[in-house]
C-alpha positions in Angstrom: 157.2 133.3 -167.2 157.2 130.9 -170.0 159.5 128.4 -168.7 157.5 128.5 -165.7 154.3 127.9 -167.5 155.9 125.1 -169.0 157.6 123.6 -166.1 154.5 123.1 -164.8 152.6 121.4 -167.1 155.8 119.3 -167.8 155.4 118.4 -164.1 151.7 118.0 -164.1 152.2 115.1 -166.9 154.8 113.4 -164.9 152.6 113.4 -162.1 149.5 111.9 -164.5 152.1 109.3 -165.8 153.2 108.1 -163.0 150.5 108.3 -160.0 147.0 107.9 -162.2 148.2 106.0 -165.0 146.3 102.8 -165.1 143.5 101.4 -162.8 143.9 98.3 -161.0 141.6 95.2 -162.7 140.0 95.1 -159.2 138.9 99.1 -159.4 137.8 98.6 -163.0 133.6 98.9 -162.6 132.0 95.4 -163.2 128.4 96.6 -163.1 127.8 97.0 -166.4 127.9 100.7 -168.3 126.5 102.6 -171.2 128.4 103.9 -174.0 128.1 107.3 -173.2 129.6 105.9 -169.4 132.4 104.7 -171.0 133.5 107.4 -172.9 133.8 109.2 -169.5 135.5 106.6 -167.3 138.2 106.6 -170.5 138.6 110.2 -170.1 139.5 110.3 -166.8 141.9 106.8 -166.8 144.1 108.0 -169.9 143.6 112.0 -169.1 147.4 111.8 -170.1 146.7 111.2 -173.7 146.5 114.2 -176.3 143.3 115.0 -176.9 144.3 117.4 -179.9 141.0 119.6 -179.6 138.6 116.7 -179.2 137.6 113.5 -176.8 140.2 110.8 -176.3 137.5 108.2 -177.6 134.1 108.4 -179.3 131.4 105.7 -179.3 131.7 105.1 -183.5 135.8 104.3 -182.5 134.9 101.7 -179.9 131.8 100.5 -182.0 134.1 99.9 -184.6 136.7 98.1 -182.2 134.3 95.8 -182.0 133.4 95.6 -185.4 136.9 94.5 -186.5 137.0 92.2 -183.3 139.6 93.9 -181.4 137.4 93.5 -178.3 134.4 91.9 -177.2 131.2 93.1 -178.2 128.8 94.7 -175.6 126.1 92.9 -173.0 122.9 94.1 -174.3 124.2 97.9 -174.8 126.3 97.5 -171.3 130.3 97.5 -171.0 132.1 95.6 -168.0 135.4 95.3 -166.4 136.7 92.8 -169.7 135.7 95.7 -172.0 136.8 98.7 -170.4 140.4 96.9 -169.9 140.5 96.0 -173.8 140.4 100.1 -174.3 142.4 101.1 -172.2 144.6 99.2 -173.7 144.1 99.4 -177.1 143.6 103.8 -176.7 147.4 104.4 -175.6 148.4 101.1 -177.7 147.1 103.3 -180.8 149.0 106.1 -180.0 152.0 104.6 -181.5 151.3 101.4 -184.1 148.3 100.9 -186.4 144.9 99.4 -185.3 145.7 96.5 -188.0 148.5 95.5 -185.7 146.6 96.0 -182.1 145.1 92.5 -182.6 148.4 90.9 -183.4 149.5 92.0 -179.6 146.0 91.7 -177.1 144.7 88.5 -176.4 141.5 87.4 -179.0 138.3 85.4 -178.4 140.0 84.4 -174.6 138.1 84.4 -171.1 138.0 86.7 -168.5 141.2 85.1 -166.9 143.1 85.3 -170.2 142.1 89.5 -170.2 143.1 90.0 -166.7 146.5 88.3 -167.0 147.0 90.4 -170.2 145.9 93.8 -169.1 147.8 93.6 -165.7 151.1 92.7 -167.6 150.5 95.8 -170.0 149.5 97.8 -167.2 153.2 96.6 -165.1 154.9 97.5 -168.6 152.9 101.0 -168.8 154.4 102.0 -165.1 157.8 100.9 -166.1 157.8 102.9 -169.4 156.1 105.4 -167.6 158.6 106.0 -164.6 161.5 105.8 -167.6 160.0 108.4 -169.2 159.6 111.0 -166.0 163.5 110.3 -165.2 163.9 112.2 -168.7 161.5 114.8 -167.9 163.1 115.2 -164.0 166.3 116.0 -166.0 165.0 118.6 -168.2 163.1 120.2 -165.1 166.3 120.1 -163.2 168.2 122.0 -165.9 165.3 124.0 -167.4 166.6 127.3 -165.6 170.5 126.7 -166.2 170.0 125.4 -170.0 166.9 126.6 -172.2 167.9 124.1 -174.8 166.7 121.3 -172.4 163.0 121.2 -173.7 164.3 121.1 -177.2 166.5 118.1 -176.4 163.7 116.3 -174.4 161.5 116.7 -176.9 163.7 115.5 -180.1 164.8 112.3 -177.5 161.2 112.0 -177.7 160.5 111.8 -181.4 163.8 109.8 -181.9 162.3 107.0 -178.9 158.7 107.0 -180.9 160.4 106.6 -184.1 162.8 103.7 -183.4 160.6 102.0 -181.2 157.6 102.3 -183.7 160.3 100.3 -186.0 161.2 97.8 -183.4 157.6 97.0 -182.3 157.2 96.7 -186.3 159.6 94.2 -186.5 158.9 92.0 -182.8 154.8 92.1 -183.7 155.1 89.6 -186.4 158.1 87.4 -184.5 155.6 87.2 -181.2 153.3 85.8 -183.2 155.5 82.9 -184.7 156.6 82.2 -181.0 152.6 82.2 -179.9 151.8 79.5 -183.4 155.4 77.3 -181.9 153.8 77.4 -178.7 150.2 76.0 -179.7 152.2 73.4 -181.7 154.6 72.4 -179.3 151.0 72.1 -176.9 149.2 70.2 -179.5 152.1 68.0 -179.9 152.2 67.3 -176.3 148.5 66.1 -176.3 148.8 63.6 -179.1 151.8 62.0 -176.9 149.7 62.0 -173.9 147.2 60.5 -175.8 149.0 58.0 -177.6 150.6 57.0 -173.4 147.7 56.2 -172.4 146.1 53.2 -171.9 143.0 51.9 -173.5 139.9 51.8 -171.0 138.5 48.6 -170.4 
């Protein structure tokens, strides 16, 4: 009875990973929403997160995403589409590396074309990861009535993945950053040729 119990919710998750993972920018609302709107839109977009006995977010954790400039600050009290795809981002994102470090990765102080480039990449990456992830858990349902060490093994693969790629993400964050600073200098660099080619008005 157990391993059916647990079959099932192992199945139930792989079906929250993969089919209601991530809106589309599009189906984000745009309207404008309160706080307390938020909070429940957030809860049913990243239902897949552990909740560990309470809400996924609370206002005083996005109020204080704000605070240190992680996201954009509210439209007289009212959240759109820009906000709403900063958290659900930054709400899986914190799962596995500090809030310190969140900034580092999600684009700052851009416009709403810089957001939607970034939130449809990480939302391509979260359905890749996510399908990677459900081929593990396929396996263990596969073999769950043959091998009752399957769930163990799953779930140490698990904590190994976290751990190592907690220490590789540690180690990329800061390199991405050099490669963004290269970037604006190599752009900056550009300008002052194009500047220097061209002619004087008359």
């Amino acid at each position: 009875m157990e391993d059916g119990k647990t079959a099932g919710k192992l199945a139930l998750w792989e079906h929250l990973a993969e089919q209601d993972s991530l809106p589309a920018w599009d189906a984000i609302p745009n309207f404008g929403v309160y706080m307390d709107q938020v909070v429940t839109l957030l809860e049913q977009y990243l239902s897949f997160l552990p909740e560990g006995g309470e809400r996924i977010v609370s206002s005083s954790a996005i109020n204080n995403y704000v605070r240190l400039k992680i996201m954009p600050a509210p439209v007289k009290r009212k959240y759109y589409r820009v906000h709403l795809a900063y958290l659900l981002m930054i709400l899986p994102m914190k799962q596995s590396i500090s809030i310190a470090d969140i900034p580092r990765i999600l684009p700052v102080d851009t416009d709403e074309a810089g957001v939607r480039a970034a939130y449809e990449d990480y939302a391509a990456q979260f359905r890749k990861t996510a399908r990677f992830f459900n081929i593990q858990v396929a396996d263990v349902l596969g073999d769950m009535d043959d091998d009752r060490g399957g769930l163990s093994r799953l779930a140490l693969e698990s904590v190994l993945i976290s751990s190592f790629a907690r220490i590789l993400a540690e180690q990329l964050i800061p390199l991405q950053e050099k490669d963004g600073e290269k970037g604006k200098e190599k752009e900056k660099e550009k300008d002052k040729r194009k500047e220097k080619a061209e002619p004087f008005s008359t």
